[in-house]
N, C-alpha and C positions, 0 to 999 in steps of 0.2 A: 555563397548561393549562386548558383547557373545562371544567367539572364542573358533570354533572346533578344536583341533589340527589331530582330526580325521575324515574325514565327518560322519562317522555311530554312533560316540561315543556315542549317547546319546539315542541311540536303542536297546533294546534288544527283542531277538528273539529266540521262544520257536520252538527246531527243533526236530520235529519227523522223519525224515527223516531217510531212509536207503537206499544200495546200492551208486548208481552213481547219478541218476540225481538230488535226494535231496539235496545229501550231499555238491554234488559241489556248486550247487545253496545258501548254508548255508555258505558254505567255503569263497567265495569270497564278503560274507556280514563280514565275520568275519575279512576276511583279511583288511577291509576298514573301520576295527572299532569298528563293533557293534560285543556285547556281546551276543554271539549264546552260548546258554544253550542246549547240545546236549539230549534227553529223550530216555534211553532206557528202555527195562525188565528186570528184574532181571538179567535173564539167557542171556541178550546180543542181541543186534541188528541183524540183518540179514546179516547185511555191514561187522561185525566185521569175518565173517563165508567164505567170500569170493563176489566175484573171487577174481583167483589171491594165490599165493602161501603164508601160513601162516609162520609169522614170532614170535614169544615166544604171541601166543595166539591168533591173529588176523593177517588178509589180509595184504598185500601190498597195495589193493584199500583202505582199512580203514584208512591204514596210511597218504595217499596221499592225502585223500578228507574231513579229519577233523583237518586239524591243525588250530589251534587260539579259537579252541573251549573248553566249558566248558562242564561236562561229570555229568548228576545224572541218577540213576535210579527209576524207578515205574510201579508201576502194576496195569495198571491203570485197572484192570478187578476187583481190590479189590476197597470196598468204599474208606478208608483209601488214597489209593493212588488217584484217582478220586479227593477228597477233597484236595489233595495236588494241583492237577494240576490247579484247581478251582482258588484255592489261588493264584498262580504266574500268571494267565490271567489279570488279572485287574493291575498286577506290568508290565505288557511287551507291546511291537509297534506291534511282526509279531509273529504269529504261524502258523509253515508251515509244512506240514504231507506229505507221498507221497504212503499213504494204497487206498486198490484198493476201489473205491468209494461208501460210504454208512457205510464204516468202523467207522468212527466218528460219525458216525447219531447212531450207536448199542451201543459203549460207553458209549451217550449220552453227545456228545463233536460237535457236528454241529454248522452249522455257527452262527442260531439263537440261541443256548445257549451262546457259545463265546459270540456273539456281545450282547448280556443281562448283560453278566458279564463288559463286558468292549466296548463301545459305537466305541472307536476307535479301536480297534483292527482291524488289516492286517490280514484277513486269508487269506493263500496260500495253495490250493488242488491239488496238483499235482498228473497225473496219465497219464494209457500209451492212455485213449480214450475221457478223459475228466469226465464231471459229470454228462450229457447229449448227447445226441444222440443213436442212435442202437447199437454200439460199446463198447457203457459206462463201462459195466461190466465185459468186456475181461480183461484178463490179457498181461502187454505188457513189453517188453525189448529193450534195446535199437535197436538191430537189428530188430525188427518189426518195429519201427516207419521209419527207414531207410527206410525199402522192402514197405511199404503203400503210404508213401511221394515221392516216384520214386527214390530214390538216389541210391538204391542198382542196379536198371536195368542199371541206368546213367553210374555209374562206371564200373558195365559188357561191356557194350555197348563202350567203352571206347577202352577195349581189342579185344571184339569181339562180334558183336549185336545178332547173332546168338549165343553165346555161354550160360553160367552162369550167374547169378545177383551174384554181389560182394555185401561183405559188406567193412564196411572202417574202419581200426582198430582205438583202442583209444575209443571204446562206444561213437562214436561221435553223435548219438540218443540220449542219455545221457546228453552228456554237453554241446550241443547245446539247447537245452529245458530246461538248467539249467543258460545258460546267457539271454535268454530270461525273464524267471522267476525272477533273478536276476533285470534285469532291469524295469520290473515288479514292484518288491516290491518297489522297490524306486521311480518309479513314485508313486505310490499309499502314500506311506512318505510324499513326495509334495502336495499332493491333501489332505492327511489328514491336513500338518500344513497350509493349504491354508484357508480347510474349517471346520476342527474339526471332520470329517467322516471318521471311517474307512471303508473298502470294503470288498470283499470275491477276491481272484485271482481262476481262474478256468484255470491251465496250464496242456496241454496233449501236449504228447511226438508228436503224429500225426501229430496235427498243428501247434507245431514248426517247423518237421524238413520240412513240407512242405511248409512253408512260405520261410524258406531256402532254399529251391528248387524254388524261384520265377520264375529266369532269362528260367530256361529249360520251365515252365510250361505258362511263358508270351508269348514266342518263339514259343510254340508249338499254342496258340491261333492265333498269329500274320500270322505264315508261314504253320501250318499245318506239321512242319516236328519235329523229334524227336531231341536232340542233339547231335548227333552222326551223323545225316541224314544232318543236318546246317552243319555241320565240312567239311561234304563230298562235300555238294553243293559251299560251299561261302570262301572253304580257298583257301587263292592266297597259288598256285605254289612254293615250294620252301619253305616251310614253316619247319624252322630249331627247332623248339621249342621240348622239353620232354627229357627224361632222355638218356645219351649218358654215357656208359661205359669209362674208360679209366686207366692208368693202373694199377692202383692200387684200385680201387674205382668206382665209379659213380658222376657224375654232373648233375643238372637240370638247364637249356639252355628253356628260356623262350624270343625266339627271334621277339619281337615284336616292338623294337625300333629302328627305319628305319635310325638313327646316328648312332646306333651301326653297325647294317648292313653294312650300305656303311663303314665304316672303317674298316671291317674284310673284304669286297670286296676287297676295297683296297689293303688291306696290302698282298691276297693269289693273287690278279693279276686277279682278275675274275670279268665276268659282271654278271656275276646273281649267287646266293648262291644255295646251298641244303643244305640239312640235312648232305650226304653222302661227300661232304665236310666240313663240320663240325666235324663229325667224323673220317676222314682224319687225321684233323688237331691237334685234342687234342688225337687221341688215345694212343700216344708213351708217353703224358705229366702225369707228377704226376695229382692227383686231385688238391691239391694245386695250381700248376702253372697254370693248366688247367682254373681253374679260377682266379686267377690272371691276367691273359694274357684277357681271355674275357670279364672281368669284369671293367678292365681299358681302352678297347676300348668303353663301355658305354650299353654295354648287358648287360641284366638280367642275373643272372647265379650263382650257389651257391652249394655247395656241399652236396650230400644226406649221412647222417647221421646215423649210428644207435644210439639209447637213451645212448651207453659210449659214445659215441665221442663227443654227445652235450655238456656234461660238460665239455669238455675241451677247447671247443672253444672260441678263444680268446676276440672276439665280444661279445658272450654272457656273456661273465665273465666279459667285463669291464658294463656293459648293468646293472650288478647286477640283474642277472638271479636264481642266485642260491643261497642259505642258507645254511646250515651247524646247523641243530637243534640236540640235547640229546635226545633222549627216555627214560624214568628209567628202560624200557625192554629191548627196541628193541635196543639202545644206539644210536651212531651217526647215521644222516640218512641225506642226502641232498635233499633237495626240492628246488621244483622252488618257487621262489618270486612273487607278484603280476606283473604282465607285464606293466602295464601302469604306468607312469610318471608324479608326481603331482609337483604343483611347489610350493605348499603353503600347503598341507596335504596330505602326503607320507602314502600309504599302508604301511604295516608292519607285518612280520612273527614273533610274539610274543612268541608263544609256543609248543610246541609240540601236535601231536594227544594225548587227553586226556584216560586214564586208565578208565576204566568202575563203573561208581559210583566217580569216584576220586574229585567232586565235590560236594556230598550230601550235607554235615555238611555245607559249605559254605553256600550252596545253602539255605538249612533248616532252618537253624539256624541265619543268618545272613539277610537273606530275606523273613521269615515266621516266625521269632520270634522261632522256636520251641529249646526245650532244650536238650544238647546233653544226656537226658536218654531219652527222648522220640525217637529219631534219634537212638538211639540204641535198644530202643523197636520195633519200626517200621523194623531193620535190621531182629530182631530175629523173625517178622510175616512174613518174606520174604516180605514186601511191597516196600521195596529197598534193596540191595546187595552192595558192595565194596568190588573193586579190589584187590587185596593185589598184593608189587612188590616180595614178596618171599613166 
């Protein structure tokens, strides 16, 4: 009998990816198994450059959005490198790019080449408008797909409908269009070992995050009103829910479970609640007791965090949230773990973000047959580069 002890193990995937939404989309294929071959230029990804504050060479985002990955380089504007890439398509499951669209059609790397070389191959195109429509060739970021998809007004609107469009920190433009994409690839996995066909994925940031915006935009056909405008017309009275200060800190009080309610009725001597006794009642309490106390009368309710305090939270720590990985540069660094909970093949943070090129010769030589003088003649054409730790 077959047994994966990983579900991806037996996938590998050629990731051209830079910045956020590629890479996470690659990361959490990596995390589940399969062997992400990250491709950069000589001179380094776009990702390794920023956002986000540089640490002995590269981003904090590079750090955070490639671990479990394998790292070569190529150029691919030289033939040389081109012929490399050639080569490893007919060895791999998914190649997935995230260059503004047409970029691969100029290489001479499009789908109908890919799929010539390799019949099943997964291609995944990722961009911020898609490969088609009016929009196609805009350049996009994660805050545009936010402010197009309506999430940036939502969350203005939230504070004040008159005021500013927010955006929502965390590039969640970004990583939202990268578990999409993610789960993407793996259906399309399914469908190839179903029927022996691979696809092309055509994911934009746009219609992700507006598929994520359903509930406002189904709301808005249904009643005609905005979400902000439903909040105002359809919330019963009394309504305790959202962030309430107290003293040391902040709490989030999501008060929509009508047992919890009546028991904190109860327990203040009151027939009907507010918010304004809500806050009454927890302002003198630590954060801690604060929810303690609300949480074991059977509210929703959990303490707002800045990114020190998550790691020391108790829950997340027994949850095996977090990791403790080596860099050869950067040295210790902790990251979070995959989230979800297998019971028969467990995600696993294997390695650290990889060093630029720090994977060629493996790569080269062990999967193209080539020989470490050629792998060193190709270094000195500039057609790939490696990182050195000193």
């Amino acid at each position: 009998m077959f047994f994966l002890k990983k579900i991806l193990e037996d996938i590998r995937v050629m990731d051209l990816t830079h910045a956020w939404f590629g890479p996470y989309c690659t990361m959490l294929l990596a995390e589940l198994g399969a062997e992400v071959i990250k491709i950069e230029p000589p001179w380094g990804s776009l990702g390794r450059m920023g956002p986000g504050a540089m640490v002995q060479g590269a981003s904090v985002s590079f750090y955070a959005l490639n671990i479990n990955k394998k790292d070569i380089t190529i150029n691919l504007k030289e033939p040389k490198g081109l012929e490399i890439f050639k080569k490893l398509v007919p060895l791999s499951d998914v190649v997935i790019q995230n260059f503004r669209p047409g970029v691969m059609e100029r290489l001479g790397l499009g789908y109908d080449v890919l799929k010539s070389l390799n019949p099943r191959i997964i291609y995944a195109a990722l961009s911020g408008f898609g490969q088609t429509g009016p929009y196609s060739p805009r350049a996009s970021f994660a805050g545009v797909a936010q402010a197009i998809s309506g999430y940036a007004r939502q969350v203005g609107d939230q504070i004040d409908p008159e005021g500013p469009p927010l955006g929502m920190g965390g590039a969640i433009g970004d990583l939202v269009p990268a578990l999409f994409t993610a789960l993407s690839i793996i259906a399309a996995i399914r469908y190839r070992d179903k029927t022996g066909k691979g696809q092309m994925i055509d994911s934009a940031q746009a219609d992700d995050m507006t598929h994520f915006n359903t509930v406002a935009i189904l709301g808005y056909s249904l009643t005609g009103l905005l979400p902000w405008e439903m909040r105002r017309k359809y919330t019963v009275p009394g309504r305790i829910s959202g962030h309430i200060r107290v003293k040391n800190g902040w709490i989030q009080v999501s008060g929509f479970r009508p047992r919890g309610i009546e028991s904190l009725k109860k327990m203040l001597g009151l027939e009907e609640l507010t918010r304004e006794d809500v806050v009454k009642f927890v302002v003198g309490k630590t954060r801690w007791d604060a929810v303690k106390i609300l949480a074991d009368m059977g509210i929703a309710v959990g303490p707002v965090y800045s990114a020190k305090e998550v790691v020391d939270d108790p829950h997340l720590i027994a949850r095996d949230m977090f990791v403790e990985i080596e860099h050869p540069k950067a040295g210790k660094m902790t990251v979070t773990n995959f989230p979800v909970k297998f019971s028969e093949s467990a995600a696993e943070i294997t390695s650290p973000p990889p060093l630029m090129g720090q994977h060629n010769k493996e790569v080269l030589m062990d999967l193209l047959g080539y020989s470490e003088e050629q792998v060193e003649q190709l270094e000195k054409e500039g057609v790939i580069s490696t990182e050195r730790t000193n």
